[in-house]
Structures are given as structure tokens and as C-alpha cells.
LUMBA-42479 format. One record per residue (C-alpha): y, x, z; residue in one letter. Coordinates in steps of 0.02 Angstrom, whole numbers, padded with zeros to 5 digits, always signed. Layout:
N
YXZa...
# end
This chain:
451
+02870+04648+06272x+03060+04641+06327x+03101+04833+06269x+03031+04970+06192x+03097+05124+06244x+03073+05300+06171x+03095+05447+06269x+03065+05635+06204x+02939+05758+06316x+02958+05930+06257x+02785+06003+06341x+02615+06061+06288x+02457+06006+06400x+02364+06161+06474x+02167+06182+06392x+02137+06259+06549x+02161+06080+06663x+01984+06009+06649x+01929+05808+06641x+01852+05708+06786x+01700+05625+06771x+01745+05460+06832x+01569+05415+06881x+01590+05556+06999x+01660+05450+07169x+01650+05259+07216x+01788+05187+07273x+01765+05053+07423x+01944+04937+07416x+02060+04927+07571x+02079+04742+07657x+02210+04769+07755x+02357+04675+07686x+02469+04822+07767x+02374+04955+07691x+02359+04878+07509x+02556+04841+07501x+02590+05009+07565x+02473+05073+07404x+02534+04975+07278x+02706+05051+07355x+02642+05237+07335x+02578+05213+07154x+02760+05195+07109x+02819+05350+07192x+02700+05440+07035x+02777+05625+07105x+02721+05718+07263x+02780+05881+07351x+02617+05993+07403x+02632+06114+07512x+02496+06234+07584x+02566+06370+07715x+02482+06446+07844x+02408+06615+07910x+02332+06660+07737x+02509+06650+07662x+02532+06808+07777x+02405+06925+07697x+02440+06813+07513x+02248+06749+07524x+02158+06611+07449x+02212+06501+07619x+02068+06511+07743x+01916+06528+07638x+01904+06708+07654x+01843+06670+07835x+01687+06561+07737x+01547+06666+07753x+01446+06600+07580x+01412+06734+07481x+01533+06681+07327x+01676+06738+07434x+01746+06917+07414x+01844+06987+07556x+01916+07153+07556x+02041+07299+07650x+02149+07246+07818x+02023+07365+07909x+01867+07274+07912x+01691+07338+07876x+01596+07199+07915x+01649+07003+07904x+01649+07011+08096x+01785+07125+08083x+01863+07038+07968x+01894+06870+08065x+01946+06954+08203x+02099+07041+08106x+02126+06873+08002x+02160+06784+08175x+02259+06927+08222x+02374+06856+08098x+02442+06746+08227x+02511+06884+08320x+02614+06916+08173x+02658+06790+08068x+02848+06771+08073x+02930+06644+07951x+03110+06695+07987x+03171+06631+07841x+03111+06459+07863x+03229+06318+07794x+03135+06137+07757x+03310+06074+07727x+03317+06184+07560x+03139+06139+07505x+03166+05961+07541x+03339+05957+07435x+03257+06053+07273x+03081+05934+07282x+03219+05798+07282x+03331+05872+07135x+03166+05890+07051x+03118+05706+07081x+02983+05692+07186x+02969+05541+07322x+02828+05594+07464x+02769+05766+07520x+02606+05815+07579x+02602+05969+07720x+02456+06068+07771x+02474+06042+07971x+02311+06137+07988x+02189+06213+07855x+02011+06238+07892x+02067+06419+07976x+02087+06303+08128x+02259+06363+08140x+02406+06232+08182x+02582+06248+08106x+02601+06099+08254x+02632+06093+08418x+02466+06017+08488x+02405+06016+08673x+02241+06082+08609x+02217+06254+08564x+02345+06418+08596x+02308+06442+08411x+02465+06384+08330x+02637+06430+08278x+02736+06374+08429x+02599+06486+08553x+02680+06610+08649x+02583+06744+08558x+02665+06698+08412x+02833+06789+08371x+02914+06626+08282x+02886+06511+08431x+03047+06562+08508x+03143+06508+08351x+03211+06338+08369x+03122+06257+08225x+02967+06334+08289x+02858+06153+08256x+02853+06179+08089x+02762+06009+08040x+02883+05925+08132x+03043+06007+08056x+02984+05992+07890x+02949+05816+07912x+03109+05772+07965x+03185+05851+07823x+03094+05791+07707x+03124+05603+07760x+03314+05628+07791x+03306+05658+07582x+03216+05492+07582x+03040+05531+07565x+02863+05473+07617x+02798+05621+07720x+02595+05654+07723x+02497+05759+07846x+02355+05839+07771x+02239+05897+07892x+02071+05990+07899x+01907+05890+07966x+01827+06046+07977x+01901+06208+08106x+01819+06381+08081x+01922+06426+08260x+01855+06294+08358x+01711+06336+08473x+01641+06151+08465x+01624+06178+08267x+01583+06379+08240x+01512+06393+08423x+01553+06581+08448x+01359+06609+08519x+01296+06593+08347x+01372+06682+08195x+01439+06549+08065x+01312+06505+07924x+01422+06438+07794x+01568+06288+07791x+01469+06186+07882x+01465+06172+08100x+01345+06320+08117x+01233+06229+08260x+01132+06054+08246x+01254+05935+08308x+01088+05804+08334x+01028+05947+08427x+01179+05977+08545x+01258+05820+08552x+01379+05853+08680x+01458+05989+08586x+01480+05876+08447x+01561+05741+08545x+01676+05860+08614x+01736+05908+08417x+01742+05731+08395x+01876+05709+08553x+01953+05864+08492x+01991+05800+08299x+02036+05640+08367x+02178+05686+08487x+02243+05823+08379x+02262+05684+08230x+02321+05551+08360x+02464+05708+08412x+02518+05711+08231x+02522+05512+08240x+02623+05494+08392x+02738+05643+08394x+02818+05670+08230x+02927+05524+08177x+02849+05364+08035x+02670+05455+07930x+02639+05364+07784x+02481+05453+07728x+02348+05526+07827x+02260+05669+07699x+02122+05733+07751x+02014+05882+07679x+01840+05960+07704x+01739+05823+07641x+01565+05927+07687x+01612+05837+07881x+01550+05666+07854x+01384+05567+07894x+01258+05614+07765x+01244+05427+07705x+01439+05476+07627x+01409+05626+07564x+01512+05625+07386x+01408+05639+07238x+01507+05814+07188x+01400+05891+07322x+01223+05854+07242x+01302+05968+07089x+01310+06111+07193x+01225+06220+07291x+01261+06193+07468x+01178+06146+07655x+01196+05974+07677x+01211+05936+07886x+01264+05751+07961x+01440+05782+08039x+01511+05610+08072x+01685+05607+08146x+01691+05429+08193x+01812+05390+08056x+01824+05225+08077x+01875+05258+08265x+02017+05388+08188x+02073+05262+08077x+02110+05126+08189x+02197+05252+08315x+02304+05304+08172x+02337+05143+08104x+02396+05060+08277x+02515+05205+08301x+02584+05221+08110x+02537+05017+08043x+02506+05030+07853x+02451+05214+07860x+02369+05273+07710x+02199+05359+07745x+02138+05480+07617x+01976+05564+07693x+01941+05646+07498x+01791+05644+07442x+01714+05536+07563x+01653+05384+07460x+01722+05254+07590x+01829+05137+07654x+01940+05255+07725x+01969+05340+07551x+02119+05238+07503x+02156+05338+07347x+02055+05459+07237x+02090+05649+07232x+02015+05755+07088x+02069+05914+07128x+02149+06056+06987x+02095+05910+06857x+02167+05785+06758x+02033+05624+06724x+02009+05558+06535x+02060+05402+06555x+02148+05279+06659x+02063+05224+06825x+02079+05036+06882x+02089+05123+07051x+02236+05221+07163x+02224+05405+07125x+02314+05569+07122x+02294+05726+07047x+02329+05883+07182x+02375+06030+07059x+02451+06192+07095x+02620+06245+07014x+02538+06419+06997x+02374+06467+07017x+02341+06458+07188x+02383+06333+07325x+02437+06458+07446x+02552+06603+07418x+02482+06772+07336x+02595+06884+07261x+02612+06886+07086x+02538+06719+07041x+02578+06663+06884x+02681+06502+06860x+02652+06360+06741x+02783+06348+06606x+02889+06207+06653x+02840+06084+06476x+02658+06107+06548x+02716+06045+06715x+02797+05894+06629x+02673+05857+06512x+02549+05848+06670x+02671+05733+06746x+02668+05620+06620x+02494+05616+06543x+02449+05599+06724x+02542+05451+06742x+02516+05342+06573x+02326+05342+06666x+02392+05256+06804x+02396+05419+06925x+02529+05511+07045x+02542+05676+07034x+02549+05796+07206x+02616+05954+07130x+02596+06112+07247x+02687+06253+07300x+02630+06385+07426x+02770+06468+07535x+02769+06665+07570x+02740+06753+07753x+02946+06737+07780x+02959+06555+07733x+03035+06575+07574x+02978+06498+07398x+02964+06607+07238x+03126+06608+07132x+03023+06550+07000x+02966+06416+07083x+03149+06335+07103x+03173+06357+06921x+03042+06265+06889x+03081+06106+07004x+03261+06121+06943x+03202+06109+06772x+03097+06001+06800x+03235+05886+06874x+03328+05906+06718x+03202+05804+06644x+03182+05663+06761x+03366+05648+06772x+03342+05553+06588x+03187+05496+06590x+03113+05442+06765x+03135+05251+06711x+02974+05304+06611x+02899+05368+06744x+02923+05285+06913x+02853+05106+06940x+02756+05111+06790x+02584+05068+06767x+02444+05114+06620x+02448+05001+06460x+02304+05020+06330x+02276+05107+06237x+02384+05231+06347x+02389+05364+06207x+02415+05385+06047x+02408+05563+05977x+02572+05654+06039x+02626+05502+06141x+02588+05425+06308x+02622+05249+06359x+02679+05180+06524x+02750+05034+06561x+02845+04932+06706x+02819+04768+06791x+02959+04683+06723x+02870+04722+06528x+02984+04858+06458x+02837+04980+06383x+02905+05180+06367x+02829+05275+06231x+02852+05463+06285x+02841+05591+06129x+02751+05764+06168x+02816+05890+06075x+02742+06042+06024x+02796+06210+06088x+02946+06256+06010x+02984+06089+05948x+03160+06050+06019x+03227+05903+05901x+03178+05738+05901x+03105+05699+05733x+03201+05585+05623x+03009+05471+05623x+02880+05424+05760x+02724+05319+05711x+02625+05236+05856x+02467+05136+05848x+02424+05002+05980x+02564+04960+06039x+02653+04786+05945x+02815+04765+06003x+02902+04567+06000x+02985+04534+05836x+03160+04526+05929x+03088+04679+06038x+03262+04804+06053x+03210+05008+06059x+03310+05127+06119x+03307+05304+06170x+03330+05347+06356x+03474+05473+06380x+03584+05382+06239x+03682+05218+06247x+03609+05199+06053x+03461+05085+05991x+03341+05127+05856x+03279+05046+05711x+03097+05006+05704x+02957+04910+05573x+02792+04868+05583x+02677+04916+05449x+02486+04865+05445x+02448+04905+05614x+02582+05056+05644x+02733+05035+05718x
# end
């Protein structure tokens, strides 16, 4: 080992963030050269920019699952007896939703002050809604129904895109499989049963195919119109051939029906548009899952596999009004706990009805930033080194050698103790240490097996 660096973390680790059973999803490798450099690429970028915003951020809802109709959602007020109702005012919505405050430029500088490298942006949740200009559907933000489509920056995908990768970012477009608007998925004759296409598609094949066509050109729109993708993220993992159903599934209760897509056909039109593209259809053990996703969870251990861990900065993904905001130390000490196992972390944010983030949610990225400032030579480019952890410390290390051993402190612990004793790691007799954020090197010994 060249160098052994030392670099303090002043965060606690939230006992709310639950562990990922790593048995959970297989993972099928990527053979395209392309695709694999682009990976090993994105595993150094370690810190993501989420982003859901849609209709639900108008009414401050839990994005479009109030529109599921399974009985463990609650839906209540905006004039609706009846779920029926209910939909009908939801899409409504698009009649009204007005960002006028809309500025990617600003979002894109604080995710950069804050260090992030790639963003992720809902272009269309499983509402069906799209915050894109497709040739599709009127049911979008640049319709003419919608008051915002006269503003200039109306295609909102495509402005924050561009904003994004002017501050020299890789720009993902996460996009729903499944479309509760769509009358080739929730065919309006029958009322919806669940998440799931509420007709047989074996049954009515041509209705299926035409969802099929449908997904496909609206994806291929996203790939064609809207500058260099990098990563294709799609949700709604329930639309897949049965044979690929994800293991997480069989733990709860839930209809299973064969929707296949025709991914493979989606990835090769994506891929010969945008060459490289990273496919992430979550949750869908197969070759098109380039990286794993465990979702509001951080796994136990390191993975020998690409991953990412999707985590809200509050406690939703989309906006709702008083939400209450991770300290910032928990935020970092995600980060990097995340990362010692090997993992990026896509940290989201949900934007209000006017296009605006929460004060509180710039404080945090600023502060955040702060951080990184000193240490994000611990950070990006690393990979895991065993044993990864050692009681208050996390590992990481780069390519070239250099290992970083990252201190957690406690709450309230603001001063780096005069002592730090690490097992498992043996530093090179000549091995120099020094402390990230000071031009100083420290003195260190080995003793028995401690360092």
C-alpha cells in the first residue's frame, strides 16, 4: 500500500435504513465491451442526483400510487367519494400543474456544489404522465391543456438534461414500464384490478402489442431527442415475462401476470441510438439489469457486483409538505458506508408544484459539499477493500493502492481524537499517512494486529 490516508466523517448511520438480503436478485453480467467500460466508468462517479417530479408533486402525494387501486393504499379529500372520482380529479391535475418557478440551471449548480456526477429524472412515473414532449399521448407537460406548455422551457426532461450536462454530468432517464393512463395497459372498459395491466394480455394480444409499440417509441423519443443518455432506468418491475419475475415478489402478496415488453428489442433500439447505454430494468433478474437497485436500503456487505442505493433525502421521493429531512452527518455517513461496499449512491430530492426545492434541502447539499470539498479523494474512484469496516471506520480504496480510512464520529463528536486503532488493514513499513484537508502527515505503529 502506497498511502494511508485518514480522513474524519462527522455522521451517525440512521437505525431506520434497513439491510439487503443479497440472495434477494441474480445478477446476469453485461458482454458488451461498450457497456462494461461505461460501468466500470459509473462505479467511480459513487454520487447521484434523484429526482422524482410530476403531477403528484401538485397535490404533495406519494407520486402516482394513490391511483393503485390495492387495498393498502389510502386516498383521501380533493372531492372524491369513490376511487373513480378520484382518478378523474388526479388527472385533472394536468390542467393545473404550473411550475413557474422552474430553474434546472440552479438545481444542476447546487447537486454540483454538493458533489454529485450523474442525475437520474423521472420522465414519466407510472401515473402515465410525461414531463416530455412525446408524439404519443396529449398527457404531458408541453400539451396545450397544460398551463406551463407556453413557457419556453416547457420540455422539462429536456431542459433539465441539458443543464445538468453543461455542469458536467451523466444524465439518466428513469422511466415507468408500467402507465396507469394508457388505454393499452388499464383498458378504460374494465376498471383497474391492481398494478398490474387489468386485462389478459395472452387473451388480447393485439392490445398488448400495441403497449409494446407504445413503450418502445416513447423510450426510443427519449433516446433520439434529448442530447447523449448514459443510463436508461427503468421502474415497475411487476411488467416483465413471468420467467423474470424478481424473487422480492414471491415475499409478497401480489397477482403475478406475464407482461413482456420485448426488452431485448428496447435495448438494442436504445443502444444503437445512445452506444454504451446503461440499462437498468430494476428488479428484473436479467441481462438488461446492468446494476443492482435496493431501494430505501443499504446492503450488509460489499457486492462483487455494480449497484446503487436510491434513497430519499427526506422521507418521500416526491414532494409532500412538511417532510422531514435527514440530518446532513446521516446523509454523509450513508454516502460513505455505501461506498466502502463498493456502491453509488442516487440521493433524491422531490421538487414542489412551482418547481422549487425546499430551503432545507439546499442546506443540506451545500453542506454536504462542504464535506466532499476535503474528502472526495476518499470517495470517488474507490473501490471496497476487506474487511471494509472496522467499528467507527470504513475503508475504501483507489486503483493506484492509496487505502482511505474514514472515521465516523459520533453525534456531537467534532474533534478528531488525538488516537485511532484499526484492525485489518497493514499498511507497508515505509507506508506515509496523512490526513486529507492538511498538508501534515501522521505518525503511525503497528501493534499485534492493530494499527
Amino acid at each position: 500500500m502506497r498511502r494511508c490516508i485518514v480522513t474524519l466523517c462527522i455522521s451517525i448511520l440512521s437505525a431506520s435504513v434497513t439491510l439487503w438480503a443479497q440472495e434477494r436478485e441474480p445478477y446476469v453480467p453485461e458482454t458488451d465491451p461498450r457497456v462494461v467500460q461505461k460501468l466500470e466508468q459509473w462505479q467511480d462517479l459513487k454520487f447521484g442526483f434523484f429526482m422524482h417530479w410530476g403531477l403528484y408533486s401538485h397535490w404533495g402525494i406519494i407520486e402516482s400510487w394513490s391511483l393503485c387501486p390495492e387495498d393498502w393504499i389510502r386516498r383521501e379529500g380533493h372531492g372524491a367519494e369513490n376511487y373513480f372520482e378520484y382518478k378523474s380529479a388526479y388527472e385533472r391535475i394536468a390542467a393545473e400543474f404550473n411550475p413557474v418557478h422552474f430553474n434546472p440551471d440552479k438545481w444542476a449548480k447546487a447537486a454540483k456544489d454538493a458533489g454529485m456526477k450523474y442525475v437520474v429524472f423521472t420522465t414519466k412515473h407510472h401515473d402515465g404522465f410525461c414531463m416530455f414532449d412525446t408524439k404519443t399521448t396529449d398527457y404531458k407537460i408541453t400539451s396545450s391543456r397544460s398551463p406551463f406548455s407556453s413557457n419556453p422551457r416547457a420540455n422539462v426532461a429536456k431542459e433539465i438534461f441539458s443543464a445538468f450536462r453543461k455542469n458536467g454530468f451523466w444524465t439518466g432517464a428513469y422511466f415507468s414500464k408500467p402507465d396507469w393512463h394508457c388505454p393499452y395497459y388499464w383498458d378504460p372498459y374494465w376498471p383497474p384490478l391492481d398494478r398490474n395491466v387489468n386485462y389478459d394480455p395472452k387473451k388480447y394480444p393485439e392490445k398488448w402489442q400495441k403497449f409494446k409499440e407504445y413503450t418502445y417509441t416513447q423510450i426510443e423519443e427519449l433516446m433520439t431527442g434529448y442530447g447523449t443518455v448514459d443510463i436508461l432506468w427503468l421502474d415497475g418491475a411487476w411488467v416483465a415475462p413471468l420467467s423474470q419475475y424478481s424473487p422480492f415478489f414471491n415475499t409478497i402478496e401480489m397477482r403475478k401476470v406475464d407482461q413482456d415488453i420485448d426488452m431485448g428489442r428496447i435495448a438494442a433500439m436504445a443502444r444503437g441510438h445512445q452506444p454504451g447505454l446503461i440499462v437498468v430494468d430494476r428488479w428484473v433478474p436479467s441481462q438488461f439489469e446492468n446494476y443492482l437497485t435496493p431501494e430505501q436500503k443499504v446492503i450488509d456487505k460489499p457486492l462483487s457486483v455494480p449497484w446503487e442505493s436510491c434513497l430519499t433525502m427526506a422521507g418521500n421521493w416526491g414532494y409532500v409538505p412538511n417532510d422531514v429531512y435527514k440530518p446532513t452527518r446521516q446523509l454523509i455517513h450513508l454516502l460513505v458506508d455505501i461506498v466502502s461496499k463498493g456502491g453509488n449512491l442516487l440521493l433524491d430530492v422531490g421538487p414542489n408544484a412551482s418547481g422549487e426545492l425546499e430551503p432545507v434541502a439546499y442546506d443540506r447539499l451545500r453542506e454536504i459539499g462542504e464535506w466532499m470539498k476535503v474528502n472526495g479523494d476518499a470517495i470517488y474512484g474507490t473501490r471496497p477493500i476487506e474487511p471494509y469496516r472496522d467499528d467507527k471506520v470504513r475503508f475504501t480504496r483507489k486503483k493506484d493502492g492509496t487505502v482511505y480510512t474514514i472515521y465516523l464520529a459520533d453525534e456531537g463528536e467534532t474533534t478528531m481524537p488525538a488516537t485511532i486503532r484499526i484492525s485489518g488493514i497493514k499498511p507497508a513499513k515505509n507506508a506515509v499517512c496523512t490526513l486529507l484537508g492538511t498538508a501534515s502527515t501522521l505518525t503511525w505503529t503497528r501493534q499485534a494486529d492493530r494499527v
